[in-house]
C-alpha positions in Angstrom: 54.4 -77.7 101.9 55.3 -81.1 101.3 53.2 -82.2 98.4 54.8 -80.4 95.4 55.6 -81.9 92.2 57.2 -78.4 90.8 58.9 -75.5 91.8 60.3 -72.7 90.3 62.4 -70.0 92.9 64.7 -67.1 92.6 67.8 -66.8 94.9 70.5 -65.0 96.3 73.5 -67.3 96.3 77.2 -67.2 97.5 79.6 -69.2 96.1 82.7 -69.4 98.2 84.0 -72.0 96.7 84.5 -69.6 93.7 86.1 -67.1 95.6 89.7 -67.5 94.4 88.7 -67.1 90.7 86.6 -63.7 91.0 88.9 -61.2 89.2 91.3 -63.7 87.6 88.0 -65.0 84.9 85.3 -63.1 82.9 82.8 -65.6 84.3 83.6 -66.0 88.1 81.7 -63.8 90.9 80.5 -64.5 94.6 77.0 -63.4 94.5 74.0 -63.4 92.4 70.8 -64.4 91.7 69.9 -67.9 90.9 66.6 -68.7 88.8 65.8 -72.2 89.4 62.8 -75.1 88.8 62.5 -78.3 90.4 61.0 -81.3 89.8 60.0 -83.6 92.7 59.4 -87.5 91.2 57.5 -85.6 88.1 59.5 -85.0 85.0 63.0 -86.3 84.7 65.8 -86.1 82.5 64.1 -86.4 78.8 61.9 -83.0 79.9 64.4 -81.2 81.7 66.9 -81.6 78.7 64.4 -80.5 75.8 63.2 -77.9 77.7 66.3 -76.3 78.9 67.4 -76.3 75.0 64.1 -75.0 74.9 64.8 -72.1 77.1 68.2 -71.2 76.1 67.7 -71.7 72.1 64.0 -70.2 71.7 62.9 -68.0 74.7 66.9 -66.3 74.6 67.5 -66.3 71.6 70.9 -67.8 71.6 72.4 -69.3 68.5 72.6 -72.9 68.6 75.8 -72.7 66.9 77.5 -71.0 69.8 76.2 -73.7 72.4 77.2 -76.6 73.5 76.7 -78.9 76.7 78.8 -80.9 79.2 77.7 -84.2 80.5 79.1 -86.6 83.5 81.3 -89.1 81.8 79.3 -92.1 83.2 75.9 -90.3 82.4 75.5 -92.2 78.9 71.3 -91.7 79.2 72.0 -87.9 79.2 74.3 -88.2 76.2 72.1 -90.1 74.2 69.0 -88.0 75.5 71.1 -84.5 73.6 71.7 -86.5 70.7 69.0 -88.3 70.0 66.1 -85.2 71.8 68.4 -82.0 71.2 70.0 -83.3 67.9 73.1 -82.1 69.4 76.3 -83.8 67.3 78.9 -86.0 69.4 81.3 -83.0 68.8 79.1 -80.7 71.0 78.6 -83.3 74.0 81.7 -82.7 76.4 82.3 -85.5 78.9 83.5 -84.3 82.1 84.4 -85.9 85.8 82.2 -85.8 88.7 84.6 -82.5 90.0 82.5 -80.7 87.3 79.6 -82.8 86.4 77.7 -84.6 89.5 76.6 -82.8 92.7 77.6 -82.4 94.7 80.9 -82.0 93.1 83.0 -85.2 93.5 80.4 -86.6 95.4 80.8 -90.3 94.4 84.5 -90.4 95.9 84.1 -87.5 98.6 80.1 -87.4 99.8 78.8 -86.0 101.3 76.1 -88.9 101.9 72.7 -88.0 100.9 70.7 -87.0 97.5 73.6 -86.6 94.8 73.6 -87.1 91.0 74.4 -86.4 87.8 74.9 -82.9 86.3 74.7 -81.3 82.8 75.4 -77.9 81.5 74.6 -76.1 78.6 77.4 -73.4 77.6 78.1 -70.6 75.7 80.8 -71.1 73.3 82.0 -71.4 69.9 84.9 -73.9 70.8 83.5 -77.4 72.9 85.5 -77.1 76.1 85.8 -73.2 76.2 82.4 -71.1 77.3 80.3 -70.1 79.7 77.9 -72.0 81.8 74.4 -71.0 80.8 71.9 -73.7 82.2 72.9 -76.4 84.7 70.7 -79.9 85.1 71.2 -81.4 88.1 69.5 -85.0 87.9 69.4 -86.0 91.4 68.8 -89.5 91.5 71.1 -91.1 94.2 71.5 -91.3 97.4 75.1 -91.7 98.4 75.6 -94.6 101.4 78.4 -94.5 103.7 80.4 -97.0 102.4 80.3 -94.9 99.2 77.9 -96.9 97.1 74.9 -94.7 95.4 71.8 -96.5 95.5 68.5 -95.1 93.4 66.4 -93.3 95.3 62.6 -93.9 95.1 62.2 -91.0 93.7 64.0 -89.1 91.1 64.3 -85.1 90.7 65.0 -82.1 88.7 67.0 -78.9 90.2 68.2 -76.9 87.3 69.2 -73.1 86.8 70.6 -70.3 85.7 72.5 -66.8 87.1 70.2 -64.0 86.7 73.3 -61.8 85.6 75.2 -64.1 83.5 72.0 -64.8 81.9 72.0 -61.3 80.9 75.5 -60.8 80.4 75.2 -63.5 77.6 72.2 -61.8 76.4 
């Protein structure tokens, strides 16, 4: 079906690129579930921000005072967007590199050419910097040429999620 605005799926997912951390971190596994929802040119950043905060702070129950959220260092509408939507001090906004925070990861410098953008994460943690990854936004709004350069794509979308078991490991 072609003419969806939203989506919401549940997925088995293997993460080899993980592989060589399973064991050696609490946090780190190869398989599980993913719970994901989608936006297709419908809602963008400003809904999927408030609502994951949304998710995360009301429907689980986690304390906002053990959460905090990652950003892509050049994603300054994002920052403002969990500042100024969220109410989320500077303190709690981490800015990280695009190894972490834009997919696919490194994607500006690497590819692979195609739909790439911006991530942010919301974490579990006391400490800024130190956690576990809770909720990821990916806000896929570029499409990555070959001579590097990301141009806007017509339309911009939503993939965000979270692991079915670390959700309830968390829990």
């Amino acid at each position: 079906k072609k003419d969806l605005k939203r989506a919401a799926s549940c997925q088995k997912c293997l993460r080899t690129a993980d592989l060589d951390r399973v064991g050696t971190t609490a946090y780190h596994h190869s398989f599980f579930e993913m719970l994901g929802n989608f936006s297709f040119g419908d809602y963008f950043k400003e809904e999927a921000i408030v609502w994951g905060w949304d998710l995360v702070t009301r429907d689980l129950v986690l304390p906002k005072e053990n959460l905090w959220v990652s950003v892509y260092k050049d994603d300054h509408e994002a920052s403002e967007l969990w500042k100024k939507k969220v109410g989320l001090p500077d303190a709690r906004i981490v800015q990280m590199g695009a190894e972490d925070n834009f997919w696919p990861s490194n994607a500006p410098t690497d590819g692979p050419n195609g739909p790439c953008g911006p991530c942010s994460e919301i974490y579990v943690g006391k400490t800024p910097g130190k956690g576990v990854e809770i909720w990821n936004l990916v806000f896929t709004q570029f499409d990555r040429q070959s001579d590097g350069s990301l141009k806007n794509l017509p339309q911009r979308n939503i993939d965000t999620g979270m692991g079915l078991e670390r959700a309830a490991a968390v829990i």
